[in-house]
SEDREN-391503 format. One record per residue (C-alpha): x, y, z; residue in three letters. Coordinates in steps of 0.25 Angstrom, whole numbers, padded with zeros to 4 digits, m for minus. Layout:
residues N
<rec px="X" py="Y" pz="Z" r="ala"/>
...
***
This chain:
residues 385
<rec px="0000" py="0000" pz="0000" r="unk"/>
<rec px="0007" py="0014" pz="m0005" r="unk"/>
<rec px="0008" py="0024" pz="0008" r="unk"/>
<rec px="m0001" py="0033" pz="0009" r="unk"/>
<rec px="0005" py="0046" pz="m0001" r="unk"/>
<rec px="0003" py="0061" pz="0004" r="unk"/>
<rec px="m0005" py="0070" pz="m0007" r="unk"/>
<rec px="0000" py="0082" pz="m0013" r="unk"/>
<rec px="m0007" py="0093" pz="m0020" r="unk"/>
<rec px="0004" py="0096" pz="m0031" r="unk"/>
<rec px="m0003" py="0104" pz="m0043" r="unk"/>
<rec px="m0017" py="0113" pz="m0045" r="unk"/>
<rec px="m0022" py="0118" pz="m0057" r="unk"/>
<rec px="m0035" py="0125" pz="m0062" r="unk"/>
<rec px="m0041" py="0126" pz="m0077" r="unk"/>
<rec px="m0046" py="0137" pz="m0083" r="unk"/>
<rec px="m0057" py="0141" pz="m0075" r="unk"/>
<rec px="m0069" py="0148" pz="m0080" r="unk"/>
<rec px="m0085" py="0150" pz="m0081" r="unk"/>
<rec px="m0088" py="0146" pz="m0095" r="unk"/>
<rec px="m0073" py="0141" pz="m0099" r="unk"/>
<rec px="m0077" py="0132" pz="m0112" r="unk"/>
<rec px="m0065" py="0120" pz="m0107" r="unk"/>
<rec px="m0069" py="0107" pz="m0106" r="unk"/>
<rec px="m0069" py="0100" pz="m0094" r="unk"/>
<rec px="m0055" py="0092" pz="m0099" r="unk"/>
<rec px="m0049" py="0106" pz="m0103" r="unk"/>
<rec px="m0050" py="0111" pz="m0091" r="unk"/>
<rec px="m0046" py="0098" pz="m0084" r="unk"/>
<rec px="m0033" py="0098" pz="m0092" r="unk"/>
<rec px="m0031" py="0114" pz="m0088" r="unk"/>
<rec px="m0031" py="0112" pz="m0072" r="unk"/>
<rec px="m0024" py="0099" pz="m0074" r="unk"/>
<rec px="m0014" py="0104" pz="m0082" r="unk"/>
<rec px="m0012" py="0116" pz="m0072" r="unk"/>
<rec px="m0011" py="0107" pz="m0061" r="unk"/>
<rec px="0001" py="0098" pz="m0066" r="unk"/>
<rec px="0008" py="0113" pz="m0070" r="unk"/>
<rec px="0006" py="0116" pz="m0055" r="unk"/>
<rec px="0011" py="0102" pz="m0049" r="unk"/>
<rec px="0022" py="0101" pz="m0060" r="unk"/>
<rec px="0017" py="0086" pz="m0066" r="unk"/>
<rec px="0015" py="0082" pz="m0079" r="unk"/>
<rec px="0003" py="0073" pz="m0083" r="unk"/>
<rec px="0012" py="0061" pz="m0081" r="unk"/>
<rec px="0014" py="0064" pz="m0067" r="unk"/>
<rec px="0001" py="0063" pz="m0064" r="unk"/>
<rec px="m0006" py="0048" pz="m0061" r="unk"/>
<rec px="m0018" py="0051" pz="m0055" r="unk"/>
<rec px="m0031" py="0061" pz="m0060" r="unk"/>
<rec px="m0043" py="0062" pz="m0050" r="unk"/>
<rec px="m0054" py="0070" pz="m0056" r="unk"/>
<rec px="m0069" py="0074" pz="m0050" r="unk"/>
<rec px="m0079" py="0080" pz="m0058" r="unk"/>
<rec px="m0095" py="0083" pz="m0062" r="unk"/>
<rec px="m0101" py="0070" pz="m0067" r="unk"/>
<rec px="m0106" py="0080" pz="m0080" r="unk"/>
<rec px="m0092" py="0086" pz="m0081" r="unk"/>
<rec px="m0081" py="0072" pz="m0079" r="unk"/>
<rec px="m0069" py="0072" pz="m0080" r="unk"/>
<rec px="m0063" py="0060" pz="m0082" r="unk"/>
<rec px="m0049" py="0057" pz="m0074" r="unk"/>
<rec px="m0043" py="0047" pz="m0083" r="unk"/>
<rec px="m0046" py="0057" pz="m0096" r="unk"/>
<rec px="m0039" py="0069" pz="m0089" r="unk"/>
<rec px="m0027" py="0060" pz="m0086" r="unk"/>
<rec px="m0027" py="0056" pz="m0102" r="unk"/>
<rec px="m0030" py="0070" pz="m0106" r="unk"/>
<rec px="m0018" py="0077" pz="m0098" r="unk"/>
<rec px="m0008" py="0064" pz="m0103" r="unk"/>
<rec px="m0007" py="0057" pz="m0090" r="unk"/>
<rec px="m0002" py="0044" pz="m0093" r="unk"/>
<rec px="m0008" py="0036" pz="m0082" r="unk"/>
<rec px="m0016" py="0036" pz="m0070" r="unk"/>
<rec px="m0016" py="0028" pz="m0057" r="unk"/>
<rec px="m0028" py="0034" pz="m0052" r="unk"/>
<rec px="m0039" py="0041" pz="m0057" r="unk"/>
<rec px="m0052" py="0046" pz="m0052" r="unk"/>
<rec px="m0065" py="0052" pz="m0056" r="unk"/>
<rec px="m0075" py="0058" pz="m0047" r="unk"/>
<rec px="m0090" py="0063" pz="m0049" r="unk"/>
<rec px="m0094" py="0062" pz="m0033" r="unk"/>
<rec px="m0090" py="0070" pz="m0023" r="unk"/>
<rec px="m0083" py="0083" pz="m0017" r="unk"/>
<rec px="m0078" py="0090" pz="m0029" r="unk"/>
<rec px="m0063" py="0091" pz="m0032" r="unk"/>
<rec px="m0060" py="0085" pz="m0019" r="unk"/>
<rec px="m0064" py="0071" pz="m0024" r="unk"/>
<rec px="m0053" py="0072" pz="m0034" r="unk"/>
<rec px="m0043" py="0076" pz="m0024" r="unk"/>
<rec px="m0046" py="0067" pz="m0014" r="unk"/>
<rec px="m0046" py="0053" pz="m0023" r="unk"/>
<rec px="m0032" py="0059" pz="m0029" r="unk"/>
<rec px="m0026" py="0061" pz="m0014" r="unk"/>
<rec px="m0032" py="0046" pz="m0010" r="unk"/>
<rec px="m0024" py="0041" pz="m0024" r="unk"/>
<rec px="m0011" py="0049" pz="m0020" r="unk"/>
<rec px="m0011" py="0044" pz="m0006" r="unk"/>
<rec px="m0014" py="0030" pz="m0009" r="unk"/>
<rec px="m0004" py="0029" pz="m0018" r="unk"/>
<rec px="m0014" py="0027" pz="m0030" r="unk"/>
<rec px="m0007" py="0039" pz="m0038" r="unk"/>
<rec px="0005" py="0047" pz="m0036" r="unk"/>
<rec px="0001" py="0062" pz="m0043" r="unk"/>
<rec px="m0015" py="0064" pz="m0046" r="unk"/>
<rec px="m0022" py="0074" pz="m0055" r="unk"/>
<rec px="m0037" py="0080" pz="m0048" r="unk"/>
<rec px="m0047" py="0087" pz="m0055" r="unk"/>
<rec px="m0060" py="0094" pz="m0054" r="unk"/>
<rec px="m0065" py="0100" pz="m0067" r="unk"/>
<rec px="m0080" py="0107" pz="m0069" r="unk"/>
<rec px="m0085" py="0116" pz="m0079" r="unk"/>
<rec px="m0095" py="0127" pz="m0074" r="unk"/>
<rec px="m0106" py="0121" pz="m0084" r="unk"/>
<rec px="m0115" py="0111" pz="m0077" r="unk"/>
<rec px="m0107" py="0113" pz="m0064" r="unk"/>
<rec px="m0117" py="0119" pz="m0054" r="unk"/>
<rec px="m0124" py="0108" pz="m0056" r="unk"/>
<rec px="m0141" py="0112" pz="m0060" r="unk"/>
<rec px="m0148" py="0102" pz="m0070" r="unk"/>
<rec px="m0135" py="0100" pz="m0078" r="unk"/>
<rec px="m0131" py="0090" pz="m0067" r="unk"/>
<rec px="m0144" py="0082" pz="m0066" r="unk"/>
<rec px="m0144" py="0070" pz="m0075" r="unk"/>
<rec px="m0157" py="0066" pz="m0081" r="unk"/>
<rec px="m0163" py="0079" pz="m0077" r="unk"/>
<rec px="m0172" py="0081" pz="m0089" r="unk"/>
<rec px="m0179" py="0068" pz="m0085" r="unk"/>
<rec px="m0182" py="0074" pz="m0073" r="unk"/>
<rec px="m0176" py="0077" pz="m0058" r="unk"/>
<rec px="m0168" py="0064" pz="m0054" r="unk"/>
<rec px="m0164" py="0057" pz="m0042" r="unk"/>
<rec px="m0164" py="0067" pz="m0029" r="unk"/>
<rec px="m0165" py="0079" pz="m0037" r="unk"/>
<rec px="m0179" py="0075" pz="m0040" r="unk"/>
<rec px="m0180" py="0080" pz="m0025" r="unk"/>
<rec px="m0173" py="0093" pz="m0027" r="unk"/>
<rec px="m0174" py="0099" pz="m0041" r="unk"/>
<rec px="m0189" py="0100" pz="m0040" r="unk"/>
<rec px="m0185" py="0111" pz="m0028" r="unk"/>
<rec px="m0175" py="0118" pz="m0036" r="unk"/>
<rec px="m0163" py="0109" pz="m0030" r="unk"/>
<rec px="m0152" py="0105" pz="m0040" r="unk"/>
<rec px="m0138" py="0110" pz="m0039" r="unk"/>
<rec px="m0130" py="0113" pz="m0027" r="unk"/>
<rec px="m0134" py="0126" pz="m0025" r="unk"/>
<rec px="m0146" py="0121" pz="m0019" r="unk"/>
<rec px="m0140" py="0112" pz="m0007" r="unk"/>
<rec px="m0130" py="0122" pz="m0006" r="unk"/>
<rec px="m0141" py="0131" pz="0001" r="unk"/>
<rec px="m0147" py="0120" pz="0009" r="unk"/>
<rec px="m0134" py="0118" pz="0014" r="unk"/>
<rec px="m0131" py="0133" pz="0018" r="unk"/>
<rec px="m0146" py="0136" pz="0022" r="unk"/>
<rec px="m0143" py="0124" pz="0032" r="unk"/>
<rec px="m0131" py="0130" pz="0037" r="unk"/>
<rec px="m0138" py="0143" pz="0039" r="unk"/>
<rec px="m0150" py="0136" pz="0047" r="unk"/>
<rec px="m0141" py="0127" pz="0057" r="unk"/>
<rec px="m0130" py="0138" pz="0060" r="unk"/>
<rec px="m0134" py="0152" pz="0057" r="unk"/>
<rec px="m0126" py="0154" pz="0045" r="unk"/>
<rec px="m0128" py="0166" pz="0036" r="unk"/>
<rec px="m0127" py="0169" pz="0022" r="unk"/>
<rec px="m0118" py="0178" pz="0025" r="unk"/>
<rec px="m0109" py="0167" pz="0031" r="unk"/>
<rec px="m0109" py="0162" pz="0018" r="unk"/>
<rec px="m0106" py="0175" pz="0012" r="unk"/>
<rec px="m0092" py="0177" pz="0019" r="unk"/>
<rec px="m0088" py="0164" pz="0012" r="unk"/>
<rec px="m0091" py="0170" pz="m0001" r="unk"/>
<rec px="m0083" py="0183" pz="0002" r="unk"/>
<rec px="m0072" py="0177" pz="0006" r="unk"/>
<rec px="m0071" py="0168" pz="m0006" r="unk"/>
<rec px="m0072" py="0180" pz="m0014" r="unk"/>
<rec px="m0059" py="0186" pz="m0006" r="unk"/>
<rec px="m0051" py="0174" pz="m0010" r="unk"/>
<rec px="m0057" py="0174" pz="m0025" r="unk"/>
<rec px="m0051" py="0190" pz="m0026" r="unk"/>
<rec px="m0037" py="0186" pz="m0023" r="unk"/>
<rec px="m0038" py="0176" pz="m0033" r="unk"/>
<rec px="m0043" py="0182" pz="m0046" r="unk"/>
<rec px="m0037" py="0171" pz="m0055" r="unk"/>
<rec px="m0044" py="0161" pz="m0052" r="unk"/>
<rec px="m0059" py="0168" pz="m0046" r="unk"/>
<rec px="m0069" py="0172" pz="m0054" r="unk"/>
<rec px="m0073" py="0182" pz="m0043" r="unk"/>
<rec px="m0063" py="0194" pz="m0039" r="unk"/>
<rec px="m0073" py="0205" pz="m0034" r="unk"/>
<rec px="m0076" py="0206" pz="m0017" r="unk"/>
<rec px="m0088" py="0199" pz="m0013" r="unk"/>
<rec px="m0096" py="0204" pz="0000" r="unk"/>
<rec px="m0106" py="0198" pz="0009" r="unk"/>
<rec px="m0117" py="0207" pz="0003" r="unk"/>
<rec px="m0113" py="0202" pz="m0012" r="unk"/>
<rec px="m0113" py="0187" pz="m0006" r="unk"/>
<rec px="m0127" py="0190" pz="m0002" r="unk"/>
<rec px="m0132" py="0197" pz="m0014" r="unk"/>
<rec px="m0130" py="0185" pz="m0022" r="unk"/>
<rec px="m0141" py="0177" pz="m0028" r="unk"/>
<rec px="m0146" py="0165" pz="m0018" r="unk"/>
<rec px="m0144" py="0151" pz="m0026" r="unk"/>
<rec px="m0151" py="0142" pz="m0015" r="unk"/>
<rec px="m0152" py="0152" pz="m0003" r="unk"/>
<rec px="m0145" py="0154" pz="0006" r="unk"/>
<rec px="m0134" py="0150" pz="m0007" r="unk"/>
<rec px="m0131" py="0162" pz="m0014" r="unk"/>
<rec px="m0123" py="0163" pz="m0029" r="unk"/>
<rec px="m0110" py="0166" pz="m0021" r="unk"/>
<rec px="m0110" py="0155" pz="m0014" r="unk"/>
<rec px="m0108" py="0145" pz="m0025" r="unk"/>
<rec px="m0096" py="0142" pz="m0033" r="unk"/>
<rec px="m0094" py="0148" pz="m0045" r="unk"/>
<rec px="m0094" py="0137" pz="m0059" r="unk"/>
<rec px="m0082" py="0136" pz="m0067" r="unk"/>
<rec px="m0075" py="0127" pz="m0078" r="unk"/>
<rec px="m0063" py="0123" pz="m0071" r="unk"/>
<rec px="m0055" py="0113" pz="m0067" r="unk"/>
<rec px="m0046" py="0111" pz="m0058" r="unk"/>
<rec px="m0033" py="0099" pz="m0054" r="unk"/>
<rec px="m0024" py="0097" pz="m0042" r="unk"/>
<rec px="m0013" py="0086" pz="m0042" r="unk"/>
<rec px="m0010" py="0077" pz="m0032" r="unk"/>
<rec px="0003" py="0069" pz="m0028" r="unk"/>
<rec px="0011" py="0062" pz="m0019" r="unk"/>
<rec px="0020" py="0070" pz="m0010" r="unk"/>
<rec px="0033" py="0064" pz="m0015" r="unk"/>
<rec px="0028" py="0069" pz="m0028" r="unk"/>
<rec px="0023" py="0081" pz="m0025" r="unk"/>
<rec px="0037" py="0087" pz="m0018" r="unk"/>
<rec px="0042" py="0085" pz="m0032" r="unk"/>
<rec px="0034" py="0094" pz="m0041" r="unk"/>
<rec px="0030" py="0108" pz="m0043" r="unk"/>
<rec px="0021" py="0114" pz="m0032" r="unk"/>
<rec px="0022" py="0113" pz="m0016" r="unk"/>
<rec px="0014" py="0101" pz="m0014" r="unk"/>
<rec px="0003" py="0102" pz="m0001" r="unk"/>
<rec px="m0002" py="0091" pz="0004" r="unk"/>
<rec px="m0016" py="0082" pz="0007" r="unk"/>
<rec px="m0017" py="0081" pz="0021" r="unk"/>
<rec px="m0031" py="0076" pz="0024" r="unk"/>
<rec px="m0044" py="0074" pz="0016" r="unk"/>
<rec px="m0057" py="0069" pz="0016" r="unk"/>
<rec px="m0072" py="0066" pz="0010" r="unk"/>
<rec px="m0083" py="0066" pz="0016" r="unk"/>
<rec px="m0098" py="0064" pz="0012" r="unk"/>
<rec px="m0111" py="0062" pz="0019" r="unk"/>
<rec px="m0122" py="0052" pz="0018" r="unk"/>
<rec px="m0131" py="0060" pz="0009" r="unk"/>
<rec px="m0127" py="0063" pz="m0004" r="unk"/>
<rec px="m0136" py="0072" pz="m0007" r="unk"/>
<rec px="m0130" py="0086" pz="m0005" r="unk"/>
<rec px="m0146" py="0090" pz="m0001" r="unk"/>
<rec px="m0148" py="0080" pz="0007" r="unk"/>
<rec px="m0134" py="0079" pz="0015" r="unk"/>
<rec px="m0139" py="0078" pz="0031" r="unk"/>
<rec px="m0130" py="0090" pz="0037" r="unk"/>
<rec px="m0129" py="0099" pz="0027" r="unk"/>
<rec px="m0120" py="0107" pz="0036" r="unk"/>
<rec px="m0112" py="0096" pz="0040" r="unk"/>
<rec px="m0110" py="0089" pz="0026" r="unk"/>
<rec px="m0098" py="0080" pz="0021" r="unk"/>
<rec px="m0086" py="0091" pz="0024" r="unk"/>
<rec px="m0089" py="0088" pz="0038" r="unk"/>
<rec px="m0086" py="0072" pz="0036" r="unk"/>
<rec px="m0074" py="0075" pz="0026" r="unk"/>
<rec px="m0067" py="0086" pz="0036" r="unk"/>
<rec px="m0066" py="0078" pz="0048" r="unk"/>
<rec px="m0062" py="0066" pz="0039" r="unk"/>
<rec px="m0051" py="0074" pz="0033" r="unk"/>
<rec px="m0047" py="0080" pz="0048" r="unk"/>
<rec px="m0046" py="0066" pz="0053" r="unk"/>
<rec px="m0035" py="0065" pz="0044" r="unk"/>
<rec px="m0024" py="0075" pz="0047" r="unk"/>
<rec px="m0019" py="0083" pz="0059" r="unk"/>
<rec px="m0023" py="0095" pz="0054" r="unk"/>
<rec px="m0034" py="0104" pz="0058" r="unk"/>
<rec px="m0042" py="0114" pz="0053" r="unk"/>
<rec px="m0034" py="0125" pz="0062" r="unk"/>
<rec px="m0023" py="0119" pz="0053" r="unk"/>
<rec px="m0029" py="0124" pz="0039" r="unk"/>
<rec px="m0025" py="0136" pz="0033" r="unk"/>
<rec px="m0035" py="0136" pz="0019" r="unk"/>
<rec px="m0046" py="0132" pz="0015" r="unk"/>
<rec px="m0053" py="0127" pz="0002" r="unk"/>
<rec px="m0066" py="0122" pz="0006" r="unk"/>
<rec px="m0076" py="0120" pz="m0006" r="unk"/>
<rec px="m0086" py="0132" pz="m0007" r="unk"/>
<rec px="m0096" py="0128" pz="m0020" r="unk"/>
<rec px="m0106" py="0133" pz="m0011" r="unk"/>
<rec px="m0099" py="0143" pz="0001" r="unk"/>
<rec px="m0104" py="0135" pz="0011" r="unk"/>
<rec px="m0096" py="0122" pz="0007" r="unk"/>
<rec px="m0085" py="0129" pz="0012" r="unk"/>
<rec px="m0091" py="0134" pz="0027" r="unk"/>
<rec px="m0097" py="0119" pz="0029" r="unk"/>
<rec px="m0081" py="0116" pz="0026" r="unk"/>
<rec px="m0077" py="0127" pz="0037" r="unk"/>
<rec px="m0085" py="0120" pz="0046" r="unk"/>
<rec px="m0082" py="0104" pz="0042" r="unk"/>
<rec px="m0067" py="0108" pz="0041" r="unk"/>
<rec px="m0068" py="0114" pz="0056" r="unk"/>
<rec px="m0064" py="0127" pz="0052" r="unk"/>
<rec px="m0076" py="0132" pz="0059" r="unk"/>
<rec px="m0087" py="0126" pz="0068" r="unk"/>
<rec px="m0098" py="0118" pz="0062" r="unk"/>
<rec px="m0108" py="0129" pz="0058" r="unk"/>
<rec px="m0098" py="0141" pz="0060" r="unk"/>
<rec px="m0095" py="0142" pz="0045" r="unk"/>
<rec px="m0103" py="0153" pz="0042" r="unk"/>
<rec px="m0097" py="0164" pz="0054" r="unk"/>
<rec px="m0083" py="0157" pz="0051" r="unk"/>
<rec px="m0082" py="0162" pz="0036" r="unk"/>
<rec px="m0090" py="0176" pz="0040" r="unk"/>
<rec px="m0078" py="0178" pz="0050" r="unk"/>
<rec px="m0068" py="0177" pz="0039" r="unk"/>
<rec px="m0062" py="0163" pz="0041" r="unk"/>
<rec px="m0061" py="0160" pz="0026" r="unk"/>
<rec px="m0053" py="0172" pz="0023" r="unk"/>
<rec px="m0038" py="0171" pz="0020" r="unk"/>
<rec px="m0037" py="0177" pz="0036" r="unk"/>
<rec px="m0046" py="0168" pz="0041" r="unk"/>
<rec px="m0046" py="0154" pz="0047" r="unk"/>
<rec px="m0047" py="0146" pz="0036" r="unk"/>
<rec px="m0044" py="0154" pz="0023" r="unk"/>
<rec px="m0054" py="0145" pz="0012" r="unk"/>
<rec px="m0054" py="0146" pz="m0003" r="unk"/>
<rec px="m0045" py="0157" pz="m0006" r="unk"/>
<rec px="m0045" py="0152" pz="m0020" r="unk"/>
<rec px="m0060" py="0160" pz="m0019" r="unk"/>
<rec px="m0067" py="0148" pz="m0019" r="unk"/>
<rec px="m0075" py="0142" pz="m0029" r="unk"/>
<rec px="m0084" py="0153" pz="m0028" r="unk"/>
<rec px="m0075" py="0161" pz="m0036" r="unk"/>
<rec px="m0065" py="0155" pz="m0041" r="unk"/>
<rec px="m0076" py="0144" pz="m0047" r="unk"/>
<rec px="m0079" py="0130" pz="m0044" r="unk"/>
<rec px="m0068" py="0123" pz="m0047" r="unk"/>
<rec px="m0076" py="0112" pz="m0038" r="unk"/>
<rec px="m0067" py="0109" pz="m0027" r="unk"/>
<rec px="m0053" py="0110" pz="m0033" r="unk"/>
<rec px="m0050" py="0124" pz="m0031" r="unk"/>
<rec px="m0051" py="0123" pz="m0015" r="unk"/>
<rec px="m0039" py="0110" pz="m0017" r="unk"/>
<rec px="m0031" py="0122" pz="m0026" r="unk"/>
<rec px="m0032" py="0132" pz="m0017" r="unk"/>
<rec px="m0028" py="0126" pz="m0005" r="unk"/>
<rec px="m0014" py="0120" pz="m0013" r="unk"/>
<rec px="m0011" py="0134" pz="m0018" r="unk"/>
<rec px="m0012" py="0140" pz="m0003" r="unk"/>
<rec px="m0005" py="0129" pz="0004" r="unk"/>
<rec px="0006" py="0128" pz="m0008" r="unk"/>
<rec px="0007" py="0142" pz="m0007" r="unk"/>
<rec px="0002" py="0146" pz="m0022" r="unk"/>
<rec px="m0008" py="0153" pz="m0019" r="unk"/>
<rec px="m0003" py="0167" pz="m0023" r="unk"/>
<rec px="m0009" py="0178" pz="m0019" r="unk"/>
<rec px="m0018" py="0171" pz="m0013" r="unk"/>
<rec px="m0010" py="0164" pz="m0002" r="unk"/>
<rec px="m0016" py="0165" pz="0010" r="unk"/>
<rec px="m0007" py="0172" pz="0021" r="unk"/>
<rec px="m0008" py="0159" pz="0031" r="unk"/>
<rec px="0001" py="0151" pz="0021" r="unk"/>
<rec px="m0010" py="0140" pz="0025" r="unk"/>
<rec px="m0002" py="0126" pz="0026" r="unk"/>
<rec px="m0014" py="0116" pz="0027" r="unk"/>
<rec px="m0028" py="0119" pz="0019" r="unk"/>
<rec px="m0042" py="0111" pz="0016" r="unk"/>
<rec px="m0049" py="0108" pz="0004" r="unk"/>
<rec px="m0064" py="0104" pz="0004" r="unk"/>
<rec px="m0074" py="0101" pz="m0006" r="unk"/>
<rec px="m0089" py="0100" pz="m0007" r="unk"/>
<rec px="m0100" py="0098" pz="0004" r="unk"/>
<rec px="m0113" py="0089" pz="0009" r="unk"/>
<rec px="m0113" py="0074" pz="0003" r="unk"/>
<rec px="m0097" py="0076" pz="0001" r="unk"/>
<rec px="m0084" py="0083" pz="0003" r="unk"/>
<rec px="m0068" py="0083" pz="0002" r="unk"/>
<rec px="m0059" py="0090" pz="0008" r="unk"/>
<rec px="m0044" py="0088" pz="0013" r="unk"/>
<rec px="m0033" py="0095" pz="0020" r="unk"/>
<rec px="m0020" py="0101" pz="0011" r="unk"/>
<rec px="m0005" py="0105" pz="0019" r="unk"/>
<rec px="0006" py="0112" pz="0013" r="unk"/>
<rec px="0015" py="0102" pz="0017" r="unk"/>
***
């Protein structure tokens, strides 16, 4: 049985990123994957593992990408549909490299803006009708995510006193992130509490600026050994802990505590498994397609008390002065949903220290990365060294 290998985060790379972009879905693939290896310093060749995840309606396949960017052969492979965003590709690709199942592996998440917000467009056999539970929902007006998005805030609201304006501050402080970084954020202008509340409701209390904003993008990290990663291109920073986690319901409409969802289960699993606590963390990149994704991580990671994630974020605690600077990238509210990956990205780049500008002042050592909310979550625990 090979010993158990620690994983390295040696390459990121993004696409070209935009509204309307007219690239395929392989073009864009083959522009953050091509990044990534420029970043890390690898060639295609280098490379023996490809872990993808993606929309059933917007596959990509593993085994193409691998053949499309010339790598000769793979000893692990993966395709996922089900689950938490980007970080099911991650985490398959950190169980490969620490088994011992491949050495240097290629992650992906590609979407186009089309068809990604989910609506009619991702209900099969809809003409003939409303099927299986959305028989139950769509006659209500309830389809997408928007809709349990709301339940879930309106929830929050009604157990622990949460305000929209809780909310709110998340939003503006996202926006203080996006402005520093205007190559990558669709968003540079300062947003206010009153703007947050001026915006159109979705599905009360969930307001247009609460959701993430639809992109064509793509996005790749590369994973290795750390033997191989002290040889290449970038400081290498390290896996230190990761989880899943899910709850029995699948349904996000019907999970039991919609405050208490899968993050819950997956942070203490991940805490389990390291030394480290949260006092420990320095930043954050906690999923936010809807703003409160990321306050029901505040609270699961333990950066604040269970219901407390409302005042927490009010008081300033995301900001880069606070106690747990969170999505300086902006966010996918701003810099568009790059559906899990970007929150990965952004942690590397502030713990390897090529954040730019945007480096926070801490020089943060250890970070989190989470993605998605109610039937199931990811999330995992990045060092510097």
């Amino acid at each position: 049985m090979p010993k158990k290998q620690r994983v390295a985060i040696v390459g990121v790379g993004y696409s070209t990123v935009g509204r309307d972009t007219g690239l395929s879905l392989d073009t864009l693939t083959a522009q953050s994957s091509i990044n990534a290896m420029e970043d890390a310093g690898v060639k295609p060749a280098d490379i023996d593992g490809v872990v993808v995840h993606s929309f059933p309606h917007q596959y990509v396949s593993a085994t193409h990408t691998a053949a499309m960017l010339g790598i000769p052969d793979l000893a692990f492979y993966s395709g996922s549909v089900d689950g938490a965003a980007y970080s099911m590709a991650a985490l398959h690709a950190i169980a490969a490299i620490a088994s011992g199942s491949a050495e240097t592996v290629l992650t992906l998440r590609t979407v186009h803006r089309a068809g990604a917000a989910g609506g009619g467009s991702l209900v099969p056999g809809l003409e003939r009708g409303a099927p299986g539970p959305f028989q139950f929902t769509m006659p209500y007006g309830s389809f997408t995510g928007s809709h349990w998005a709301g339940l879930y805030m309106q929830r929050h609201m009604a157990m622990y006193g949460t305000k929209e304006e809780d909310f709110g501050a998340f939003a503006v402080a996202q926006r203080e992130y996006a402005i520093a970084n205007p190559s990558e954020s669709f968003f540079t202008e300062p947003l206010t509490i009153d703007d947050y509340l001026s915006a159109r409701y979705i599905a009360a209390p969930l307001r247009l600026l609460d959701c993430d904003y639809p992109v064509d993008s793509s996005s790749a990290l590369i994973f290795t050994t750390e033997e191989r990663a002290r040889d290449l291109r970038q400081k290498p920073v390290f896996f230190e802990s990761w989880a899943m986690g899910t709850t029995q319901e699948s349904d996000f409409s019907l999970v039991e505590d919609m405050t208490q969802s899968s993050p819950f289960r997956a942070a203490r699993r991940m805490w389990s498994r390291t030394d480290l606590k949260p006092s420990d963390v320095g930043v954050a990149g906690l999923y936010d397609g809807f703003s409160f994704i990321a306050l029901q991580w505040l609270e699961a990671l333990g950066f604040c008390g269970i219901g407390e994630s409302g005042p927490f974020v009010s008081s300033g605690h995301t900001r880069a002065d606070g106690v747990i600077p969170t999505n300086t990238d902006g966010g996918a509210c701003n810099i568009g949903r790059r559906h899990g990956a970007n929150y990965f990205i952004e942690v590397t780049r502030q713990l390897r220290g090529t954040a730019g500008e945007r480096a926070l002042p801490g020089r943060p050592t250890v970070g989190v990365v989470s993605n998605a909310v109610g039937p199931f979550s990811g999330c995992a625990l990045i060092t510097a060294e």
